[in-house]
C-alpha positions in Angstrom: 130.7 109.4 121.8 126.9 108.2 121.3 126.7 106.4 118.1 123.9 105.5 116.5 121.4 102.2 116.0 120.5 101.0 112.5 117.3 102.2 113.1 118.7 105.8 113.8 120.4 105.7 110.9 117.8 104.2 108.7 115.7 107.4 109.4 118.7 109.5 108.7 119.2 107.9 105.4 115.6 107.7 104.5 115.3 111.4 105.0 118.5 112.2 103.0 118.8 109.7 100.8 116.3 109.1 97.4 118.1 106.1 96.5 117.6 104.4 100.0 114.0 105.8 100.2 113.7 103.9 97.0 114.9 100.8 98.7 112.9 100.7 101.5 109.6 101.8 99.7 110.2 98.6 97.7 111.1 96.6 100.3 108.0 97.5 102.1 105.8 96.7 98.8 107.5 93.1 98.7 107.0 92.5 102.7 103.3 93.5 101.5 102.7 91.7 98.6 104.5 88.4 100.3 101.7 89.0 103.5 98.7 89.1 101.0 100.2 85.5 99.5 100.0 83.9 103.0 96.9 85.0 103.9 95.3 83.3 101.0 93.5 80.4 102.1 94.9 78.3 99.2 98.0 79.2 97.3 98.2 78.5 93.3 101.5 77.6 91.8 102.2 80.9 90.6 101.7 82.6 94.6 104.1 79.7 95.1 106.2 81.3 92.6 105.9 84.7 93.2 106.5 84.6 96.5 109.8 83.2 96.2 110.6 85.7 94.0 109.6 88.8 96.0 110.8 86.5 99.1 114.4 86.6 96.8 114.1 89.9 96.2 113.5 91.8 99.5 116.5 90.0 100.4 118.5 91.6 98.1 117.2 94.8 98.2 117.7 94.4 102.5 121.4 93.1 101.4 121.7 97.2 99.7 120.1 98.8 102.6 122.4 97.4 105.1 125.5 98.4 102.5 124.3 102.2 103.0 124.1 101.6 106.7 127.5 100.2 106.9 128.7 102.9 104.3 127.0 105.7 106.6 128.7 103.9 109.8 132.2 104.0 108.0 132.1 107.4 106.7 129.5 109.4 108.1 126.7 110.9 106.1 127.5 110.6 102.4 
């Protein structure tokens, strides 16, 4: 039997899923928003800040998106 990658099934789930779509649009937004930080040429104390926060945050929001992938590998398309 040819089971699928993450990736497959990220694809599967973004197409099928609003709540996982949610997820990754956000996560994508953070991944964003953390790049524009580090390509400032001088960080203030609140980039500092914020990009912990976002950096915080995309990990839980990956932490949810690989629960749904597990969830999908478990028990098939919910």
């Amino acid at each position: 039997m040819n089971q699928m990658n993450d990736n497959e099934i990220k694809e599967v789930l973004m197409q099928r899923d609003e709540s996982f779509k949610s997820l990754h649009t956000k996560h994508q937004e953070y991944e964003l928003r953390i790049k524009e930080i580090n390509d400032k040429d001088v960080k203030t104390d609140m980039d500092i800040v914020e990009e912990r926060n976002l950096k915080k945050e995309k990990l839980k929001i990956k932490d949810s998106m690989q629960q749904y992938i597990l969830e999908f590998k478990k028990n098939g398309m919910p």
